[in-house]
Legacy VTK file of the C-alpha trace (Angstrom):
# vtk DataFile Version 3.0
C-alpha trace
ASCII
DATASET POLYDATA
POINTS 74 float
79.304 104.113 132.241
77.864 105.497 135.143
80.602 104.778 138.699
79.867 105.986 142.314
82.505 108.849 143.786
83.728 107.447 147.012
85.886 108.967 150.087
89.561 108.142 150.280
90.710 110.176 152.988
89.980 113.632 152.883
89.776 113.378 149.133
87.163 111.850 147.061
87.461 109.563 143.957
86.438 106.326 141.742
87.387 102.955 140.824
87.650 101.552 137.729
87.286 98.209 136.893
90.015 95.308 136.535
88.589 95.225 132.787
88.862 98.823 131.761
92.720 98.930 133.690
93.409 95.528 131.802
92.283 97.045 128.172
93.622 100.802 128.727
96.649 99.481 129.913
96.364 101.459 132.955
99.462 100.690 134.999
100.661 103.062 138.032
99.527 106.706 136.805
97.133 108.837 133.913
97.341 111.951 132.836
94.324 113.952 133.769
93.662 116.201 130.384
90.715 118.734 131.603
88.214 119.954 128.433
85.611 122.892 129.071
82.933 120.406 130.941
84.338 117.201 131.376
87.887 115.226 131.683
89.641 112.589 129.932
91.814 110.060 131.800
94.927 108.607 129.340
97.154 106.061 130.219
101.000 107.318 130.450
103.177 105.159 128.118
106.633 105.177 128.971
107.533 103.249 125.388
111.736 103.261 126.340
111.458 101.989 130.003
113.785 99.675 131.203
115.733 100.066 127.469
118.897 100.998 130.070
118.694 97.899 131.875
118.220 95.750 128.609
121.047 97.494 126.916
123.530 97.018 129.838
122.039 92.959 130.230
123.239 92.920 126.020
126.637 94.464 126.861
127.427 92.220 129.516
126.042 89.142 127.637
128.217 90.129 124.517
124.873 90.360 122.205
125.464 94.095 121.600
127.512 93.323 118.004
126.646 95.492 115.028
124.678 93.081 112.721
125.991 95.479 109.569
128.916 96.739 108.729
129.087 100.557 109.044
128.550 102.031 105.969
130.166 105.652 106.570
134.071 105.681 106.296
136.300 107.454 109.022
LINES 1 75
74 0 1 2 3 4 5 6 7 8 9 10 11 12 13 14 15 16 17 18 19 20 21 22 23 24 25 26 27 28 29 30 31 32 33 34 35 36 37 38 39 40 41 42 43 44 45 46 47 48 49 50 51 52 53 54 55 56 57 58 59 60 61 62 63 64 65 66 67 68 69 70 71 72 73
């Protein structure tokens, strides 16, 4: 796929398309991973976002209940 570098600024750059962003699940940063000749742009997952949030919404709304007994004795 062949894109046009463009000025932003004093930098320089490219866009990708809504499609590629939409299927790499690009969302608000890559990592940049530089090999010998050429670079590879990978999506950052952040797999556990927001799991503090959810966990503290459970807790409040009392859904936070072991759903098996613990098996280790005190």
């Amino acid at each position: 796929m062949e894109v046009s570098v463009i000025q932003i600024g004093n930098s320089k750059g490219f866009r990708l398309s809504k499609t590629i962003i939409e299927k790499y699940n690009i969302k608000d940063k890559v990592e940049l991973i530089l090999e010998k000749s050429f670079f590879i742009i990978k999506p950052i997952a952040n797999p556990r976002k927001g799991w503090d949030k959810a966990f503290q919404e459970m807790n409040n709304n009392g859904d936070d209940q072991l759903l098996i007994d613990d098996v280790f004795e005190n």
